[in-house]
NUDRENKE-913508 format. One record per residue (C-alpha): x, y, z; residue in three letters; residue number from 1. Coordinates in Angstrom, 1 decimal, always signed. Example, Ala and Ser with C-alpha at 12.3 -4.5 7.8 and 13.67 -1.06 7.14 Angstrom:
! NUDRENKE-913508
+--------+--------+--------+-----+-----+
!     xx !     yy !     zz !   r !   k !
+--------+--------+--------+-----+-----+
!  +12.3 !   -4.5 !   +7.8 ! Ala !   1 !
!  +13.7 !   -1.1 !   +7.1 ! Ser !   2 !
+--------+--------+--------+-----+-----+
This chain:
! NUDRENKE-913508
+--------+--------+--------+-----+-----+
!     xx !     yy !     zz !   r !   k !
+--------+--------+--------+-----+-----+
!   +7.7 !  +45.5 !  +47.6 ! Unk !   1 !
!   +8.4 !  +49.2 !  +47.9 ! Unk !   2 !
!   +6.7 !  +50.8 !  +50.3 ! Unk !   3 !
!   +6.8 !  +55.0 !  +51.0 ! Unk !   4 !
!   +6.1 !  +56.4 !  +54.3 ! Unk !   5 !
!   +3.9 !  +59.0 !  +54.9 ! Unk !   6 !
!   +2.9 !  +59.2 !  +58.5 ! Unk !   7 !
!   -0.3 !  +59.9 !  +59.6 ! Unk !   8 !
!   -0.9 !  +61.1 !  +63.6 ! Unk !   9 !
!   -4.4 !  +59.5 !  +63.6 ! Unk !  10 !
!   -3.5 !  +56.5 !  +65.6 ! Unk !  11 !
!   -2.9 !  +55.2 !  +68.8 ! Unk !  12 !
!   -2.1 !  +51.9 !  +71.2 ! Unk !  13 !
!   -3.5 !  +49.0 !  +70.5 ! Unk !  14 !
!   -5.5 !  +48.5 !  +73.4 ! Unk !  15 !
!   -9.1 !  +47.0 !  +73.4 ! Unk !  16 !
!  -11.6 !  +49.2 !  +74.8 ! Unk !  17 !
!  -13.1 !  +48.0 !  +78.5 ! Unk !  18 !
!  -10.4 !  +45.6 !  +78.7 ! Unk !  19 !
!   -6.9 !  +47.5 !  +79.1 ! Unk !  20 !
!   -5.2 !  +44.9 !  +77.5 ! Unk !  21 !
!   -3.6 !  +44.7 !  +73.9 ! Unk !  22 !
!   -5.1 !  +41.6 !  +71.7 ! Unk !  23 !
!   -3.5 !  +40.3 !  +68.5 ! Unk !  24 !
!   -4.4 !  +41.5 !  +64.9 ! Unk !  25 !
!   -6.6 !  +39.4 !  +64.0 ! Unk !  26 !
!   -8.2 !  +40.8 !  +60.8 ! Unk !  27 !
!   -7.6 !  +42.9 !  +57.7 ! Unk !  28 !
!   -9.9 !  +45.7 !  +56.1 ! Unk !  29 !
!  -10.3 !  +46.5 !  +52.7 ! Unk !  30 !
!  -12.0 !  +50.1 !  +52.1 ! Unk !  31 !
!  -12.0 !  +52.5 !  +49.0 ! Unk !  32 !
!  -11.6 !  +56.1 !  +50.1 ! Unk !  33 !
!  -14.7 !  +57.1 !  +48.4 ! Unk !  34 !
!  -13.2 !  +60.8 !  +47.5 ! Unk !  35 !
!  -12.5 !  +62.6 !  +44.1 ! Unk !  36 !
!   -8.9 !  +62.0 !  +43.7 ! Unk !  37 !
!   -6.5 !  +59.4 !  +45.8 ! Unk !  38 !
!   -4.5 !  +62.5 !  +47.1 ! Unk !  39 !
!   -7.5 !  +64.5 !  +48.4 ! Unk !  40 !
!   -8.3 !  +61.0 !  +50.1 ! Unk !  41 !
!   -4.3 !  +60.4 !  +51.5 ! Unk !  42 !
!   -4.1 !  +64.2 !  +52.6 ! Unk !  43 !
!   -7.4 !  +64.1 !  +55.0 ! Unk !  44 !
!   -6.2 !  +60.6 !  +56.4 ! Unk !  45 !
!   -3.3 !  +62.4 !  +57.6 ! Unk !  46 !
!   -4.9 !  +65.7 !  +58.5 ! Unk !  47 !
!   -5.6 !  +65.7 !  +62.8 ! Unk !  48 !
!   -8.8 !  +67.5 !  +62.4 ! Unk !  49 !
!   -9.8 !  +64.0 !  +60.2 ! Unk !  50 !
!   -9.6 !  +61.9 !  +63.4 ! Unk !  51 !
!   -9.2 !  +59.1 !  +60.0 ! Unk !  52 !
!   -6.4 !  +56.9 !  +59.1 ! Unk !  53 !
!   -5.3 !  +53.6 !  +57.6 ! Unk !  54 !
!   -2.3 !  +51.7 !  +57.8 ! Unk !  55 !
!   -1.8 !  +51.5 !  +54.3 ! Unk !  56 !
!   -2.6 !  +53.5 !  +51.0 ! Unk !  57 !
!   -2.4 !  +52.0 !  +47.8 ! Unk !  58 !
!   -3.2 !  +54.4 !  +44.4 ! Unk !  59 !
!   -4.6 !  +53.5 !  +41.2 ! Unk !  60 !
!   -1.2 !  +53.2 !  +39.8 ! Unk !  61 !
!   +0.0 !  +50.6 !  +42.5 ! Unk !  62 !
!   +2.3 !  +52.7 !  +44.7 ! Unk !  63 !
!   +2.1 !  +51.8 !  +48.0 ! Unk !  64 !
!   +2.0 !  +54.4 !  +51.4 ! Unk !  65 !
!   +2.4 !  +53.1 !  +55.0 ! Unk !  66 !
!   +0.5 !  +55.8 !  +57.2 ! Unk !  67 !
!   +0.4 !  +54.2 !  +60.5 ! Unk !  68 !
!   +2.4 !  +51.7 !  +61.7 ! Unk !  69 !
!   +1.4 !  +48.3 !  +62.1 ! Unk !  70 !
!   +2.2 !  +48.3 !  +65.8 ! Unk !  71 !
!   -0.4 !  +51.1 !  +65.8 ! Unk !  72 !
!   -3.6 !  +50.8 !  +66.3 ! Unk !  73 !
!   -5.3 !  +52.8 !  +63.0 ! Unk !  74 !
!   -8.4 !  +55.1 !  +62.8 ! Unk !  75 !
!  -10.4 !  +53.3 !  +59.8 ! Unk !  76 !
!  -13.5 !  +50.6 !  +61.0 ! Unk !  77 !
!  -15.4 !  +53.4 !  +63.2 ! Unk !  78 !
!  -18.5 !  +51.6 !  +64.7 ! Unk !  79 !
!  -19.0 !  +48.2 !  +63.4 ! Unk !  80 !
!  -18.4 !  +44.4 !  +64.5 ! Unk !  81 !
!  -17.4 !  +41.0 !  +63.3 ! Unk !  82 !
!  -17.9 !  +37.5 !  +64.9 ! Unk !  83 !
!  -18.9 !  +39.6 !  +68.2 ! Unk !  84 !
!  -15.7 !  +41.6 !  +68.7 ! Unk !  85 !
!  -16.7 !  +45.0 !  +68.7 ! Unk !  86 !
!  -13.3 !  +47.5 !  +68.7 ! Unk !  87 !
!  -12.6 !  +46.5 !  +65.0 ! Unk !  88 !
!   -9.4 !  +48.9 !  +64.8 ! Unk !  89 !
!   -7.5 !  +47.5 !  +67.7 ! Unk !  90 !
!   -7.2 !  +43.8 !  +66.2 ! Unk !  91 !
!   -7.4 !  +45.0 !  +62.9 ! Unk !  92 !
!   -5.1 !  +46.3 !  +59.8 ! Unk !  93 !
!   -6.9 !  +49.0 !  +56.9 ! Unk !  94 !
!   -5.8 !  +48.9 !  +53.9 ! Unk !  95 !
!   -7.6 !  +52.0 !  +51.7 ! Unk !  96 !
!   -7.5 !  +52.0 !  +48.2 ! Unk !  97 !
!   -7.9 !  +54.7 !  +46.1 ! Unk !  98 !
!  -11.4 !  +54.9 !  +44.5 ! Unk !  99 !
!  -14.2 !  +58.0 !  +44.1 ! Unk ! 100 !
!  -16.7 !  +55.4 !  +45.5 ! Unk ! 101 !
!  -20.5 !  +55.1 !  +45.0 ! Unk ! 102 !
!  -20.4 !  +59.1 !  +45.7 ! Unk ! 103 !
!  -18.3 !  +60.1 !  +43.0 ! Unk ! 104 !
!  -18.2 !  +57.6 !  +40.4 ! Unk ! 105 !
!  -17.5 !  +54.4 !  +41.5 ! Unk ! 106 !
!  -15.2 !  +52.3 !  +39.0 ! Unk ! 107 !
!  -13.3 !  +49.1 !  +38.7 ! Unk ! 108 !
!  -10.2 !  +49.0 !  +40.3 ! Unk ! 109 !
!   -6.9 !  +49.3 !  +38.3 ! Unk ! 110 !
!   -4.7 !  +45.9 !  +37.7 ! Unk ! 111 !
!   -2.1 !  +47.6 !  +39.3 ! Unk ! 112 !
!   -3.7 !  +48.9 !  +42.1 ! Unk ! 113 !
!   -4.9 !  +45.4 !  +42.7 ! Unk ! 114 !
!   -1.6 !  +43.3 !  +42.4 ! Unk ! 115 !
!   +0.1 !  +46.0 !  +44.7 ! Unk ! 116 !
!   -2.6 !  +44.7 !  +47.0 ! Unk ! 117 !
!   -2.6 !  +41.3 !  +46.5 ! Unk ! 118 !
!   +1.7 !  +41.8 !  +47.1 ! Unk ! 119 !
!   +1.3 !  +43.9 !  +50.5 ! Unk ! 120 !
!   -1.7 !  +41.4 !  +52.3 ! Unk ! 121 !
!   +0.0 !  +38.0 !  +51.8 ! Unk ! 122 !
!   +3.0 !  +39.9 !  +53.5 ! Unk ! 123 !
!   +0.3 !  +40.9 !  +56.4 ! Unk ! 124 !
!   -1.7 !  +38.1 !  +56.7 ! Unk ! 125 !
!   +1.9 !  +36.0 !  +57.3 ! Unk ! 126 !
!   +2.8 !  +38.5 !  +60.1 ! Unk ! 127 !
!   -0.5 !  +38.4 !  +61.5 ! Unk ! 128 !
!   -2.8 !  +35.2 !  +62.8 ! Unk ! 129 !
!   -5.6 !  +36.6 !  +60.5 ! Unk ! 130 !
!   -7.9 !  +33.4 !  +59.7 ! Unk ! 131 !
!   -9.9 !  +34.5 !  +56.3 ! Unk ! 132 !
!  -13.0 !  +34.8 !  +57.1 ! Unk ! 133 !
!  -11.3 !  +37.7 !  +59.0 ! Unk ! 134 !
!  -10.3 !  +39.0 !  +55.6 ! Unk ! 135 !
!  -13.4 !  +41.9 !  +55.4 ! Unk ! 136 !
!  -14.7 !  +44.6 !  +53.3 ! Unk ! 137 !
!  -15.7 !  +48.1 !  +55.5 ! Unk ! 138 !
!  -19.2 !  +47.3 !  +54.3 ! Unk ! 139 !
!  -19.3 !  +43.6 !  +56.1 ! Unk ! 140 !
!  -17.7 !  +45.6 !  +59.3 ! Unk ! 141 !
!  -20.8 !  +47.8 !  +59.1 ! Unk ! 142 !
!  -23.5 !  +46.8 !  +56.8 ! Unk ! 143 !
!  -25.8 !  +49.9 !  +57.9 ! Unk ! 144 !
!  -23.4 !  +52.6 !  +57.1 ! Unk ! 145 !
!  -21.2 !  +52.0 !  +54.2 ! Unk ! 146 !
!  -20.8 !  +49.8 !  +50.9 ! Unk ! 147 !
!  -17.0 !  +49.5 !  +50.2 ! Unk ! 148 !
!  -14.9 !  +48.3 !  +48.6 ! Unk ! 149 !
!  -18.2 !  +47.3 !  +46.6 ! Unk ! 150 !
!  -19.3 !  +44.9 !  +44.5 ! Unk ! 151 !
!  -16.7 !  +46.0 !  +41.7 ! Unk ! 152 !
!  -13.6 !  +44.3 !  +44.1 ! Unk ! 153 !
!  -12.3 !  +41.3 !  +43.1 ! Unk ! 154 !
!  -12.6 !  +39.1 !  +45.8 ! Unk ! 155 !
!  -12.7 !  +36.2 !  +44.4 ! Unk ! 156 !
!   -9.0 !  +36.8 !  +42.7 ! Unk ! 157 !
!   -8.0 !  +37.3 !  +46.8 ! Unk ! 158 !
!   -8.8 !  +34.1 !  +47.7 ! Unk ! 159 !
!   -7.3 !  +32.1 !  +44.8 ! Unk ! 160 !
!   -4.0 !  +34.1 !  +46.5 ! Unk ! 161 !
!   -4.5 !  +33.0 !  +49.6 ! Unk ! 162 !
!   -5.7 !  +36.2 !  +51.5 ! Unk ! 163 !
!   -9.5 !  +35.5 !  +52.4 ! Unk ! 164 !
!  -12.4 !  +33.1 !  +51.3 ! Unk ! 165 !
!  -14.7 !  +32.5 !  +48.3 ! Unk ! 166 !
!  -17.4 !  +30.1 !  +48.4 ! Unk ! 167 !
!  -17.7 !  +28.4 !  +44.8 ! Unk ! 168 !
!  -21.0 !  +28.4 !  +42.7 ! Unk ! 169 !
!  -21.9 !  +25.0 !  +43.0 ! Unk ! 170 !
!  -22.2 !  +21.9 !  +44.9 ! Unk ! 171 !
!  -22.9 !  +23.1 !  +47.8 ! Unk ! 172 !
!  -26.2 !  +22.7 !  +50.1 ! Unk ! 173 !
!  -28.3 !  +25.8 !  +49.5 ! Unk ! 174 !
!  -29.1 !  +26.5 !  +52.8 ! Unk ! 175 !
!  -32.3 !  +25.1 !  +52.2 ! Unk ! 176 !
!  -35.2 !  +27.7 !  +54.5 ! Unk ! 177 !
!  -33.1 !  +28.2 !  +57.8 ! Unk ! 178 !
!  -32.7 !  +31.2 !  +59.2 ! Unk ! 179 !
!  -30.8 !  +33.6 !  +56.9 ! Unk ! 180 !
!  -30.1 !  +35.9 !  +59.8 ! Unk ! 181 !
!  -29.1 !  +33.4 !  +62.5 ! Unk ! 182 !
!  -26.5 !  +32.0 !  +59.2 ! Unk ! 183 !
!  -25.1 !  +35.2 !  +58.7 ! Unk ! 184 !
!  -24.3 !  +35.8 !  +62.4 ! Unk ! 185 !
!  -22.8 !  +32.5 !  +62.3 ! Unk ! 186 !
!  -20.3 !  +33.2 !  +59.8 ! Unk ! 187 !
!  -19.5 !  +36.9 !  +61.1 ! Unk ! 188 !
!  -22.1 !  +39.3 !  +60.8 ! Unk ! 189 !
!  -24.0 !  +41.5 !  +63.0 ! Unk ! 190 !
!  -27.3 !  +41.2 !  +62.0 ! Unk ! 191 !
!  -30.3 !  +43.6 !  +63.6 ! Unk ! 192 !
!  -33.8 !  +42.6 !  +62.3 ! Unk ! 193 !
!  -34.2 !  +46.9 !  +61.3 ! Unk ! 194 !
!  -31.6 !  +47.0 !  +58.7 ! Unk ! 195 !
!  -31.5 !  +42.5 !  +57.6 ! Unk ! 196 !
!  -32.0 !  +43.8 !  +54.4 ! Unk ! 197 !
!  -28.8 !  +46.1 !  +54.0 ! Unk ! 198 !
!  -26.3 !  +43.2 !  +55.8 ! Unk ! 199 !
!  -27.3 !  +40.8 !  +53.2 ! Unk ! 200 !
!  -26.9 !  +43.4 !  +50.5 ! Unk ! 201 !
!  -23.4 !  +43.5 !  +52.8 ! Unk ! 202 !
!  -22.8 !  +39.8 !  +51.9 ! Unk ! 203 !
!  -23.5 !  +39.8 !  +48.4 ! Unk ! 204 !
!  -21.7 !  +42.7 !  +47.4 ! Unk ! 205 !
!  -18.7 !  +40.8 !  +48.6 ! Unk ! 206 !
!  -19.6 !  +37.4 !  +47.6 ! Unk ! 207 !
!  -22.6 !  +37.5 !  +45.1 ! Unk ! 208 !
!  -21.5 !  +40.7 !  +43.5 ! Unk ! 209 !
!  -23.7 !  +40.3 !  +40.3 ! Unk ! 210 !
!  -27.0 !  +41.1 !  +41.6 ! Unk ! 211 !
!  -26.9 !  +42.4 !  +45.5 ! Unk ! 212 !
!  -30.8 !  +43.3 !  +46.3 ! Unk ! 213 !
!  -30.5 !  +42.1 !  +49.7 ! Unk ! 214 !
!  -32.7 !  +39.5 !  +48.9 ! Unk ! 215 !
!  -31.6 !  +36.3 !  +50.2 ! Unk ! 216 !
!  -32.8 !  +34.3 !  +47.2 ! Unk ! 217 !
!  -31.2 !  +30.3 !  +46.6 ! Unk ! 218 !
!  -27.8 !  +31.6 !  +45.2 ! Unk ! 219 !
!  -27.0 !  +33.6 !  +48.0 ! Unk ! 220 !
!  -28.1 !  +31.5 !  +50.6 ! Unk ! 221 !
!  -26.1 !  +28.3 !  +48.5 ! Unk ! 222 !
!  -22.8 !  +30.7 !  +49.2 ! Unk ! 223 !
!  -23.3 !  +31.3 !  +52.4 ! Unk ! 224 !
!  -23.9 !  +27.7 !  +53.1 ! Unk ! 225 !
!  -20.9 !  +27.2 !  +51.3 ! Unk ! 226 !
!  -18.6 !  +29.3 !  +53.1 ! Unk ! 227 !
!  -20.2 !  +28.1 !  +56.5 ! Unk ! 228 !
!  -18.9 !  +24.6 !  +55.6 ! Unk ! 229 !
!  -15.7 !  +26.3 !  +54.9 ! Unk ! 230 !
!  -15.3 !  +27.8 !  +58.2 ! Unk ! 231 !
!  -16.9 !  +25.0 !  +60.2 ! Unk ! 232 !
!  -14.8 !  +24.3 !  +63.7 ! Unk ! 233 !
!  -12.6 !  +27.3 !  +63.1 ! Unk ! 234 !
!  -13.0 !  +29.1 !  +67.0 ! Unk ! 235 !
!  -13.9 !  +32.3 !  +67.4 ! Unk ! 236 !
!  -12.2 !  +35.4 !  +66.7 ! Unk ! 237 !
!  -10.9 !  +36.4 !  +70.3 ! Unk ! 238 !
+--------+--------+--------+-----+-----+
């Protein structure tokens, strides 16, 4: 695929804070940019006074720009966490896709925009050792803070392309009346019992996207079942 450069200087080595060692990537993060226009959003990720980045920028038309190498350790996850590893951005690859967000009119994602996507993240994930659960939106990074790339991504065409999961809609257990918090940690998230409400929001949004309350009513704890008997025996992220 063709890829532009457009370098960003909001980035750094790929070294894993407290531990002064580098660690593998390991995941991949899909955000929207959440600004009026796609080249408001690219010029701020490559402004220094942003102290934001991505690796990768990918426009409603489908043209794809490389920001920060992926050597590079990229400014994108900010505070958040997934299957206990903390330093999201120095295991991790951002992709940002151009979208005005919940803020500024929040809309589907263009065909395009998606199959440039699809193109660029089979091409990571076979560089990278990235198991899919570890295939994340910023909103299951950090449930408390932020809701992209929202409940209008297509997830579920990812996974039938082989970058990331989808549970199904039936067949599976439905999780019956165990803990909703102590599943959701199991398959990734942080979960604090002040914001429960917002990380299941968090999950549905990416895998219940019709109707994302935060209520963990029978279909959403059926998925979640679901995609913990997918990911049974599969390690740990570190």
């Amino acid at each position: 695929m063709k890829i532009s450069d457009r370098p960003s200087p909001n980035h750094g080595a790929r070294i894993a804070e407290g531990r002064g060692a580098a660690v593998a990537i390991d995941m991949l993060v899909i955000h929207y940019t959440g600004m009026e226009s796609g080249a408001e959003a690219l010029d701020w990720m490559c402004d220094p006074a942003s102290q934001v980045s991505a690796h990768y920028f990918i426009d409603e038309a489908g043209a794809v720009c490389r920001l920060v190498p992926e050597e590079r350790r990229a400014w994108h996850a900010g505070i958040s966490a997934w299957r206990g590893a903390i330093d999201i951005n120095s295991r991790s690859i951002g992709i940002e896709l151009a979208n005005p967000g919940h803020a500024f009119g929040y809309r589907a994602f263009a065909p395009p925009q998606i199959d440039a996507l699809i193109d660029l993240a089979q091409g990571i994930v076979a560089r990278h050792p990235i198991p899919p659960r570890n295939v994340v939106g910023h909103a299951d990074i950090a449930p408390a803070r932020k809701l992209d790339p929202g409940e209008l991504f297509p997830w579920q065409r990812l996974a039938a392309a082989g970058i990331g999961l989808w549970p199904g809609t039936g067949g599976a257990d439905d999780g019956g009346d165990g803990d909703i918090a102590a599943m959701l940690a199991v398959y990734g998230y942080e979960v604090a019992s002040n914001w429960l409400t917002e990380v299941i929001s968090a999950f549905q949004r990416h895998f219940r996207p019709a109707h994302f309350d935060g209520v963990a009513d029978a279909e959403t704890r059926a998925r979640l079942a679901a995609l913990l008997a997918l990911v049974a025996g599969d390690g740990a992220t570190s």
